[in-house]
N, C-alpha and C positions, 0 to 999 in steps of 0.2 A: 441422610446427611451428605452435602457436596464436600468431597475430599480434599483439602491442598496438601496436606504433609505426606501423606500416604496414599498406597494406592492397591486397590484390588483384583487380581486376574483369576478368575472361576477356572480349576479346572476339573472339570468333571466333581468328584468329592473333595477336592482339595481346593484350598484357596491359597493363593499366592502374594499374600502380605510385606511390602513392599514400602522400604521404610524413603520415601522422597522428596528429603530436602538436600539433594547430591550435591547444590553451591554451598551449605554448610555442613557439609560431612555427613550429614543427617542428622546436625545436633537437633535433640530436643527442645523444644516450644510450648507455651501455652496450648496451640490452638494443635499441635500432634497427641501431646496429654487427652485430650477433648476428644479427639476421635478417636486413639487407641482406645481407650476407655469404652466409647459407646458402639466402638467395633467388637470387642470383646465381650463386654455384656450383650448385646444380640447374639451371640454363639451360644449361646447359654441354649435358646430356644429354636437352634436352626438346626435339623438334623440334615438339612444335606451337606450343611458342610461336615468331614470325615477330621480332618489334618488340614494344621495348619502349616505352612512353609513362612516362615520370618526369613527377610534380608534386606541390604542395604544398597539403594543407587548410586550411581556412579565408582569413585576409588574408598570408599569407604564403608563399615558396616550403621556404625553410629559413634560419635564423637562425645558421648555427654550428652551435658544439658548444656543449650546455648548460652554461655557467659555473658553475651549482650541484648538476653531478656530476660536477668537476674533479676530484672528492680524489685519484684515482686516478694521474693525471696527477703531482701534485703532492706524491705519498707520493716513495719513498726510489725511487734509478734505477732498480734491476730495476724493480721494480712499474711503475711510471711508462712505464719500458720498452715491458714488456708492455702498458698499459692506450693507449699512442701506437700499436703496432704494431694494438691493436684496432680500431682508426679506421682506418689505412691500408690494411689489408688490407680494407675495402670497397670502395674505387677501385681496386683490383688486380682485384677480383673483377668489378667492373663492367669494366674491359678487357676480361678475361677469356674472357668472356659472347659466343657466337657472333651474339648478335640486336642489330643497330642500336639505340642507345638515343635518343630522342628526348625532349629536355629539355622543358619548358615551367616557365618561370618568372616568377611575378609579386610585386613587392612586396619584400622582404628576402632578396637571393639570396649573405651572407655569410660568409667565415671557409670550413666548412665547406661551406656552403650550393653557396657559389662553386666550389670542387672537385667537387661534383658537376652542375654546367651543363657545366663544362670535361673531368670524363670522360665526359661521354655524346658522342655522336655528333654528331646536331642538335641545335641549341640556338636556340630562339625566346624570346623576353622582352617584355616590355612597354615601354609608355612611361614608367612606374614603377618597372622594376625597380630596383631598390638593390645593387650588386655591388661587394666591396671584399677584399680579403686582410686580413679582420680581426684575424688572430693577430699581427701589430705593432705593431697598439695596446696591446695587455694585455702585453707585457714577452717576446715570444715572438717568434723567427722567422718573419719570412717565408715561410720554406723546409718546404711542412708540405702532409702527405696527397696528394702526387701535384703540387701548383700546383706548385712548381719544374721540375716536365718538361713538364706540359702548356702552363703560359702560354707561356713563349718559343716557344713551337713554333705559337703560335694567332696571336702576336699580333708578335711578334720580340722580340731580348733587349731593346733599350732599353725601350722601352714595360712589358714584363714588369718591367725590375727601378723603374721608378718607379713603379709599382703594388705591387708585392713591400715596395718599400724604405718608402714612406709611407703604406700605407694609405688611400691614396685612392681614393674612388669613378667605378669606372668606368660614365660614363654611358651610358644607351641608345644614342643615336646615334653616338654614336666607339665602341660596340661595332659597331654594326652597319658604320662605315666600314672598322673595321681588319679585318672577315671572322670577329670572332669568334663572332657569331649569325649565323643564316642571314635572320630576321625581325622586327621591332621589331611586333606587330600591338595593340589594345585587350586589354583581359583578358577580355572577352565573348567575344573571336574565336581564345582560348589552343586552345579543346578541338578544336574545326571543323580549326582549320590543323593541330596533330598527327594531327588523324586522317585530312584529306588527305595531309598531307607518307608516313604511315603507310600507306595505300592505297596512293598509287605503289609505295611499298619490296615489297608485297605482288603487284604485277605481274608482278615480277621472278623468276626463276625462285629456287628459296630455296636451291640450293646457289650457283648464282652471287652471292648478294645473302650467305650465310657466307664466301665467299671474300675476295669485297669490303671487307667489315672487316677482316677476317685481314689481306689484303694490304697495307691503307692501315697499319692498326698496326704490322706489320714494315717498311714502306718507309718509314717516318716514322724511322729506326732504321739503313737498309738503310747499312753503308759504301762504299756504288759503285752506279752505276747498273746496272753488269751484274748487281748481284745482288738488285735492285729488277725487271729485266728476268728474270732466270731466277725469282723467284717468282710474277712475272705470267704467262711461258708457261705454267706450271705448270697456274696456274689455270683458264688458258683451255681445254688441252687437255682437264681434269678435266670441264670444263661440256660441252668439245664430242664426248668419247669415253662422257657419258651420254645424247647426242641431244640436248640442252637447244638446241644451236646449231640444227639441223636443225630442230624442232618451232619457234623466234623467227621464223626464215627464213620458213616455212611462212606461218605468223599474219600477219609484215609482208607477205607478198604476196596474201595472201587476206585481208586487208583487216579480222581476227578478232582477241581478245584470244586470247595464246597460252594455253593448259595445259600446263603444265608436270609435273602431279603432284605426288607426293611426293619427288623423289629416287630 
């Protein structure tokens, strides 16, 4: 698929996801829906890529959904239907996705913008960032693209629903106290820290580090701890009946960064 909204930079195991409509903030489109979407589900089957790196062109991360390719939304319900389900099913598809997503956001991180910091994995911002559940301002719910599952769960219900309920901006630092980012850093130092924080993920062995997500997304879910505990054995045995545990062992005591391979 030829790209206009977005763009991709290989690097090495990492792919550098690049969200590029910088004359609109990188609001959301139709045609970005469309390839976020069948960018994500290809990851599904691509083991070279490791980590992903999400960010925004130019002075912003992402602005929403573009206001002036609403129509769709705002035509008769099917259609509206359908054109709401087009947007969702990107954050579905970013779960989805077996590779950690590592957010980096500076500047206008709203509306839509804000659902994608909140599905990726890691998520670092600035001292600027701008993060708000925009769609309450404009005559819409709260309740919109995945934020009603992810915030309560990032941040707890109260907190989520007076963000949800008023549209108020949540600022850097009472992100960073309530565990919703991992780092508040300069926007100079946005690329460096994803591709440190991206490096470690990359140490790891890469079916332990697929499991790892898998597990955290279904244990965020799980109804019992037994069955949070029975998908973690699961995992563990899977890493240590391919050697992964045995070649860690090896590395920690011979004092060597391990190799792992391919899987």
């Amino acid at each position: 698929m030829s790209y206009e909204t977005i763009s991709i930079a290989r690097e090495g195991a990492i792919d550098w996801l690049t969200l590029d409509r910088p004359d609109r903030l990188n609001a959301i489109n139709p045609r970005m829906c469309d390839e976020l979407t069948e960018y994500f589900q290809a990851l599904r089957s691509d083991e070279r890529v490791r980590v992903v790196i999400l960010r925004g062109a130019g002075r912003a991360f992402c602005a929403g959904y573009d206001l002036r390719a609403a129509d769709g939304v705002n035509a008769s319900t099917v259609s509206g239907m359908r054109a709401q389900k087009q947007v969702s099913q990107v954050f579905i598809a970013m779960r989805r996705c077996p590779q950690p997503i590592i957010c980096l956001a500076h500047g206008a991180a709203t509306g839509g913008g804000f659902a994608f910091v909140l599905a990726s994995d890691v998520r670092i911002i600035t001292p600027a960032t701008r993060m708000n559940v925009a769609m309450i301002k404009v005559g819409m719910s709260g309740c919109d693209v995945g934020i009603s599952y992810f915030l309560p769960r990032s941040v707890g219900q109260s907190v989520a629903a007076e963000l949800m309920m008023t549209g108020r901006f949540l600022e850097p630092a009472r992100a960073e106290r309530l565990g919703l980012v991992s780092a508040v850093v300069e926007e100079d130092q946005l690329a460096e820290t994803g591709r440190a924080m991206a490096r470690d993920m990359l140490a790891t062995a890469p079916l332990g580090l697929r499991l790892t997500k898998e597990g955290l997304n279904m244990a965020i879910d799980a109804p019992s701890l037994e069955a949070a505990a029975a998908l973690e054995d699961r995992g563990q045995i899977l890493c240590a009946s391919a050697g992964l545990f045995s070649e860690g062992i090896a590395a920690f005591l011979e004092k060597r960064p391990a190799e792992y391979g391919d899987d």
